[in-house]
N, C-alpha and C positions, 0 to 999 in steps of 0.2 A: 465816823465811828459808830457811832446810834443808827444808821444805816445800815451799816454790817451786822451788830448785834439784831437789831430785826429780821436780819436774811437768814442767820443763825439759827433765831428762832422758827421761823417759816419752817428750815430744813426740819427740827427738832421735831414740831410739830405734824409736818407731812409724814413723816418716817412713821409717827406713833400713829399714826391712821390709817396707812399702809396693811393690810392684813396680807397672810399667805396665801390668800388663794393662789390657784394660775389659771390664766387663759391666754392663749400663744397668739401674739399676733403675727396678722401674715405677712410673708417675707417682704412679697412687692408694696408693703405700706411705704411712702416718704419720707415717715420717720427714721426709719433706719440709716437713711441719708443724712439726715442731721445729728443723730449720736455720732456717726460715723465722723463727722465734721468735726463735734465738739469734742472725740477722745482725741482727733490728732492736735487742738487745740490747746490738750492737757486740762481740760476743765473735767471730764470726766474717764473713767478705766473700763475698757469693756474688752473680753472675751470674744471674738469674731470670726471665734474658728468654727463655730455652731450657734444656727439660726433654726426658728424663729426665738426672737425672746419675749420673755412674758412682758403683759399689760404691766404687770406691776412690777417687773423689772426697771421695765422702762420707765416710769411714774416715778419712781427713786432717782433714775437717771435726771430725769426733768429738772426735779427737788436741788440735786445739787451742782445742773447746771444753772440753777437761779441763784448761786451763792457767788457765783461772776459776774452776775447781771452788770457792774459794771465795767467787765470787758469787752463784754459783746457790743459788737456794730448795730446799727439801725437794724439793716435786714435780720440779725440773727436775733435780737430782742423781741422783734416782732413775729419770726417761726416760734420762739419760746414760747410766747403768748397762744399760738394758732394751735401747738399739739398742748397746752395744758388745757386747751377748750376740750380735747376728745379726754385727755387723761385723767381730767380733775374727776373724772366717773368713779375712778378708783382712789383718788388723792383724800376726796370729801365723804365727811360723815352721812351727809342728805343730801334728796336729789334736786333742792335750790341751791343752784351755784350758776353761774356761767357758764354755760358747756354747750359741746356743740350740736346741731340740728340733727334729732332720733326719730325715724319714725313712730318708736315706743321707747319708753325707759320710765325704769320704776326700780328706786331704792329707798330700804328700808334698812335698820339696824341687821336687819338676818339674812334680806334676799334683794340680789339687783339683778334686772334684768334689760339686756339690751335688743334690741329688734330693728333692722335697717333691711331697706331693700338691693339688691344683685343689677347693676344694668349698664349696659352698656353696647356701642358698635364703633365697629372699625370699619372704613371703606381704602382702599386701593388698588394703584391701576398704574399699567405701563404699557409698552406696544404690543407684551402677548397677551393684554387681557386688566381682567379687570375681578378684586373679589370682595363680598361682604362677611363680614364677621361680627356678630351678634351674639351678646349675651343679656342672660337675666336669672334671677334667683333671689335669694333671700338669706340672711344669715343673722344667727341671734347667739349670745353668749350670756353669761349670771355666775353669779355666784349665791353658795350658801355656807353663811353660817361662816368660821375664822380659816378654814382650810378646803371646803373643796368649792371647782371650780367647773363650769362644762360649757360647751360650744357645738354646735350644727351649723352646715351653711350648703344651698345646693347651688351648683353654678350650673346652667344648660349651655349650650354654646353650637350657633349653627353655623357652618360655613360653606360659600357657595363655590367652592373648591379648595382642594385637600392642600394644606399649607403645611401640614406635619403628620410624620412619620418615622416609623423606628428606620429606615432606611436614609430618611435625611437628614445632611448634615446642617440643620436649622437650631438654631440659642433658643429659640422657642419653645414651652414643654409642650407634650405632646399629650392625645387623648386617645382613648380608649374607644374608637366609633361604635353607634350601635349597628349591629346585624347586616350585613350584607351593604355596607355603608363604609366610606375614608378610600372613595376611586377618587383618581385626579378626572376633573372635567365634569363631577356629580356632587351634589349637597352633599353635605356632611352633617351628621350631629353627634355630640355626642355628651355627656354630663358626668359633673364629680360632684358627690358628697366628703363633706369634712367634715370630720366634729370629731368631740374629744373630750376626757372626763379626769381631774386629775386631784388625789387628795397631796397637801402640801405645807412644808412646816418652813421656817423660816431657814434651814438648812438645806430640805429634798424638796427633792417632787417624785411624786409616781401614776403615773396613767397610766390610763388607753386614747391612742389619739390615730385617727387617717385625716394627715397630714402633710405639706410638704416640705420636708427639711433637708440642713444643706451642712455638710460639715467640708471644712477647709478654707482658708482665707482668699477672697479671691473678688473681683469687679467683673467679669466676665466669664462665667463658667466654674463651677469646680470642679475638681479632679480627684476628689478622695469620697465626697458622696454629693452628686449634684440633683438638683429637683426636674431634670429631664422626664421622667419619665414619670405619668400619674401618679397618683398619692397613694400609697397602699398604707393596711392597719398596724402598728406596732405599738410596743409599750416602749415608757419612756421613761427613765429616771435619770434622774440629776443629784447629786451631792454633792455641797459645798462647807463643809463643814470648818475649814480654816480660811485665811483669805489670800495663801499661797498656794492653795490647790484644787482642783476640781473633777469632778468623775462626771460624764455624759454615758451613758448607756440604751442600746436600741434594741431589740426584739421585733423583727419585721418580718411578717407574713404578704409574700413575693407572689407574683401572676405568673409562671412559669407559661402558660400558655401550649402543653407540650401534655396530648391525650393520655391519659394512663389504661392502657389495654383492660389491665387484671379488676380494674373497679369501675372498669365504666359498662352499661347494661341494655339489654336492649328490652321493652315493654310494652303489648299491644301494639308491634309494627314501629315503634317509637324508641327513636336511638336515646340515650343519655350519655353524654359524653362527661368524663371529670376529669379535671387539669390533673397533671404530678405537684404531687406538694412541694411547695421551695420557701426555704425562709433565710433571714439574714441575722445575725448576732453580732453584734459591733459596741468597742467601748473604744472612748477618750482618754485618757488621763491627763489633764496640763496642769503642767507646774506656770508659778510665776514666781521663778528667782528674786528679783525686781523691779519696781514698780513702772507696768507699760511695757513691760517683756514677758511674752507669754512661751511658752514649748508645750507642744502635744505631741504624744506618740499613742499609738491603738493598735487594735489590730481588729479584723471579720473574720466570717466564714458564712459561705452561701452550700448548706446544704438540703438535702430534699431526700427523695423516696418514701422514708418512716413521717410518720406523726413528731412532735415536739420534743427533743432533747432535754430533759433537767438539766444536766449539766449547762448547755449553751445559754440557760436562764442564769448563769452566775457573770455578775458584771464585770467582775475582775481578775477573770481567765486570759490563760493563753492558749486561742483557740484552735491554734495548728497544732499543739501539742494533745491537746484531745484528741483530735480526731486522730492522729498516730496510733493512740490508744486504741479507739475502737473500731479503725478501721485499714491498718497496718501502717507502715511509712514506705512499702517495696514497691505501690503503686500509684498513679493515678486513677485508676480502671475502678480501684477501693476506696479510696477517700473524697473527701471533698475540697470544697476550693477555697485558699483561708486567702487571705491579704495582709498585711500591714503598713501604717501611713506615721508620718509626721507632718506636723504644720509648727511653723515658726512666724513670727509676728510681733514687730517691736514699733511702738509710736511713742521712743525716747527723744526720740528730735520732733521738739515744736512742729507743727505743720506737716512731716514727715509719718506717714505708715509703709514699714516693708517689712516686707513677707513673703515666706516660703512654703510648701507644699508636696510631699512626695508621696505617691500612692505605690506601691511596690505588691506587685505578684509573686516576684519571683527573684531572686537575686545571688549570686554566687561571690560574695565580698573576696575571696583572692583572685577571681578571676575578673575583677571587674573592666580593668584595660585591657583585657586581652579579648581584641575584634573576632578571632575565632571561635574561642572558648566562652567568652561571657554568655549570662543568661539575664539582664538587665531588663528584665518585664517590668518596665516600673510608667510612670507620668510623675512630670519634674513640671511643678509650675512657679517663675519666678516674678514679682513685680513691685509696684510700690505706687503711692497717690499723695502729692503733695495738695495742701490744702491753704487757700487763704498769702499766698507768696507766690511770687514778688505782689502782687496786688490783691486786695479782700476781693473777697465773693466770687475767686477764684477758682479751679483745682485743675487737676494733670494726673491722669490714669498714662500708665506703661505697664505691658503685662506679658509674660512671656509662657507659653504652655507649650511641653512636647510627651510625646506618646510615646513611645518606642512599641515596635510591632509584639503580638498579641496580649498585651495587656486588655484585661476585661473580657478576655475569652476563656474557655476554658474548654476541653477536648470532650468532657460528657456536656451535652444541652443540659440537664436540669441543673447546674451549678454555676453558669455563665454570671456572669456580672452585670445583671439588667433582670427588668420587668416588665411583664406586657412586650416584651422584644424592643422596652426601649433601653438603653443604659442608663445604669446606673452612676457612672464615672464622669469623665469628659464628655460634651455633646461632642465633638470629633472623632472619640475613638480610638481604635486601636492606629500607630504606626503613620501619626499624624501633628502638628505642629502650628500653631496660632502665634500670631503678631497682634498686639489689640492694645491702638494709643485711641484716649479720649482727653481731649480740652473741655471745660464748661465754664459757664458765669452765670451765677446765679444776679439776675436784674435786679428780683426786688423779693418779697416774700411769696412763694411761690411757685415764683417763675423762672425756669433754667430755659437757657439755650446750651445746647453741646455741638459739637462736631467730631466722630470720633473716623478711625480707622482701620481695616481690618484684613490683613491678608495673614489664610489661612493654606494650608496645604495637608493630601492624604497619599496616603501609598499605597500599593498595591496589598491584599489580606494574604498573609502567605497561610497555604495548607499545612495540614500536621501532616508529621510525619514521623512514626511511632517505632521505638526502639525500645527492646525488650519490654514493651507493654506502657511506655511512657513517651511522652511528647519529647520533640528532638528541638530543642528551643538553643540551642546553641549560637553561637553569633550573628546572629539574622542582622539583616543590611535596615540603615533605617530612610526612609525614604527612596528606597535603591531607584523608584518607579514612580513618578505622581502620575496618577488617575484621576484627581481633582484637584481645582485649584476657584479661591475664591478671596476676591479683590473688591473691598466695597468701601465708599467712604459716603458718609452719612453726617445729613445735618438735622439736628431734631429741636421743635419747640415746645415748650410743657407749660402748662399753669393750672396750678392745683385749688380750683377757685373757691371750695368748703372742702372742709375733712372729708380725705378719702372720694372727692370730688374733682374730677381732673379732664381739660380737652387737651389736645395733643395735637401738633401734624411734623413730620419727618420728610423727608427729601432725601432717596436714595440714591450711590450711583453705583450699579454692580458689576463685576464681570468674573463671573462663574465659568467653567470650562470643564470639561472630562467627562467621566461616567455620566450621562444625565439620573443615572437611578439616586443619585446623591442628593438630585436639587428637583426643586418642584419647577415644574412646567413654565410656570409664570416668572421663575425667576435664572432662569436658563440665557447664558450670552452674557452679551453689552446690554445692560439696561437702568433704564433712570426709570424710579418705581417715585410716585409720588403716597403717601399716605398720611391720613387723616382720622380724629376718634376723640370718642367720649364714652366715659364713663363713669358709673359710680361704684363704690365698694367692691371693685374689682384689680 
């Protein structure tokens, strides 16, 4: 009993020391692995339809998975321990605490500041070849004062042959090469800046942040906003003003990549060329009926031409019915390109998280069984991750995604569903379908071994074909044709040896087939790819 009441207190106490700042951490941290553990445990409730979550989300999170500390196993007691070394930055009034190895940090009552270095390489090789993958950079975040919060970070990244592209079908996000650079068979380089600035109260938040974030629930890929494609700049709000509902909101300025004739100039022999403007408007809404049961529905729109929409800045529109407004409903040719999604998500059974996903273009709800008539532009992603059952230190990924044909497209180029020409949705794409089982055991604090599996299939992109001024999307076949197919299973080893410090090696076995424009060079055919890597704050 005296036990409990001190963990009680711990909680109480953590909370009150807790400020609003925010600083998002990033997706790929480990931690996320272990919340994700601990809500299917029932020790904690988490939202996981939209990432990153803040430092100091998570730090709360931490707070009152110590209020279990006696249900936790060995291994999980001791991850407890390992993220409240990075978190307690945020947890603690002053910078004497326990915590983990910075190369700078300095906090005071008004301003903490954190400073680590970027690094990291990857090497692998199979019988077409062989490639290096190097990185390095730096990245620092702070806060000041009870609400706001800010972050920079630059990651450089060189690789000695092109392993991503908007044209392949790769999980991997993809970069932005510099200048006359990202050929298969030639170095590559190319870098991302992050950072991000957010004032913030114990209900909102609101920024500016270029970032990489990911809405839909999902272990492998998502399908309603995935981080494929480089980080571009948006604003960001959050309100959570009750604790049955929540509003996510984005404003994202998009790399359309696509010359705009009337404002680009030519000067002393000297072209200037300027993109066509393109941006994204997107909200969330989830409700949580009951506790561990989440529902979100939203809706987008990706349009361009003009400068900045006022209207599209209101978080809690319905943004097809705008654009009706201002740019007729008689065409495509006139408007732009809205979306709407849901995500479902329930971890009311112990050990159990499932969950749904639907991204919708386009859809005709009477016509929806009818294989002629229908217009069913939608990706349907279904799965779920048992954790810790039948045996601890367990879990079991099953995950099912399908595309049906052109979703993510849209018949004008500036409104397409992507950035930098990578997408924005599914890394597969339009009129395409993924199989994705993973097993893992976690050994000890750290350390995971997995083995997952992965057969995916694409179809052929069918042309538009325009009637009375609008796309003819009418009962399109869905896979009538694969043009690509990719069959891999994979065994991977990790240990995370300090915060945010991790070596790795995976053993691949692949057999990719079809279009080769889909798959990079090296990983073309029957092939067993071995790879190896380390890294830090990467």
């Amino acid at each position: 009993m005296l036990k409990r009441i001190t963990l009680l207190l711990f909680v109480f106490v953590g909370f009150n020391t807790i400020k609003a700042q925010v600083v998002m951490q990033p997706i790929s941290s480990s931690v996320y692995e272990f919340l994700d553990e601990m809500a299917q445990m029932k020790y904690i409730e988490l939202n996981s339809s939209v990432k990153p979550y803040s430092r100091n989300f998570i730090a709360k999170k931490l707070v009152e998975i110590e209020t279990h500390k006696d249900e936790l196993n060995k291994r999980q007691t001791k991850e407890l321990a390992f993220y409240f070394r990075d978190f307690n930055k945020e947890l603690k009034a002053k910078g004497d605490f326990e915590k983990r190895k910075d190369l700078f940090f300095y906090k005071d009552s008004l301003f903490t500041l954190s400073v680590n270095p970027i690094l990291g390489m990857e090497y692998g090789t199979n019988s077409s070849g062989n490639y290096i993958h190097r990185r390095n950079g730096g990245e620092l975040y702070g806060y000041v004062g009870k609400h706001l919060g800010f972050s920079a970070s630059l990651r450089d990244n060189g690789i000695s042959d092109i392993l991503t592209s908007p044209q392949f079908l790769t999980y991997s996000q993809g970069g932005n090469f510099k200048i006359n650079q990202g050929q298969e068979g030639a170095r590559s380089d190319y870098s991302e800046a992050l950072g991000s600035i957010y004032y913030s109260t114990e209900w909102m938040r609101l920024g500016f942040s270029k970032n990489n974030f990911t809405w839909g629930d999902n272990y492998h890929g998502a399908n309603i906003r995935s981080d494929k494609a480089p980080s571009v700049g948006y604003i960001d709000f959050n309100l959570s003003p009750v604790k049955w509902f929540e509003l996510n909101y984005t404003h994202s300025w998009l790399v359309s990549e696509l010359i705009d004739s009337n404002r680009s100039f030519t000067y002393n022999n000297v072209a200037r060329d300027i993109f066509i403007n393109k941006n994204r408007a997107a909200n969330l809404f989830t409700f949580k009926p009951f506790k561990r049961l989440h529902f979100s529905v939203g809706n987008s729109i990706i349009y361009s031409d003009d400068a900045i929409k006022p209207f599209y800045l209101i978080p809690f529109m319905f943004y097809k019915s705008v654009d009706h407004t201002y740019n007729s409903a008689g065409s495509n040719a006139l408007g732009q390109n809205s979306q709407m999604f849901i995500n479902i998500s329930s971890r009311q059974i112990k050990h159990l998280h499932l969950y749904t996903s639907v991204f919708i273009d386009e859809i005709s709800i009477g016509k929806i069984f009818d294989s002629e008539k229908s217009s069913n532009i939608l990706s349907a992603k279904l799965g779920f991750k048992i954790n810790n059952f039948p045996i601890k230190n367990t879990y079991i990924i099953a995950e099912y995604t399908r595309t049906n044909p052109w979703t993510y497209r849209h018949q004008i180029e500036t409104t397409t569903y992507a950035s930098n020409d990578y997408t924005l949705g599914h890394y597969l794409g339009e009129n395409a379908q993924e199989i994705y089982l993973e097993g893992g055991f976690r050994l000890f604090r750290g350390l995971k071994a997995s083995l997952s599996y992965l057969f995916a299939k694409k179809g052929a992109e069918h042309v538009y074909e325009l009637v009375a001024g609008n796309a003819n999307v009418k009962g399109l076949p869905f896979l009538e044709t694969v043009v690509w197919q990719n069959q891999t299973v994979e065994a991977s080893l990790s240990y995370e040896i300090i915060n945010d410090g991790f070596v790795y090696a995976k053993v691949r076995l692949s057999d990719i087939t079809g279009d080769e424009n889909y798959t990079p060079k090296i990983y073309r055919g029957d092939k067993t790819t071995i790879v190896g890597g380390i890294n830090f704050g990467f």
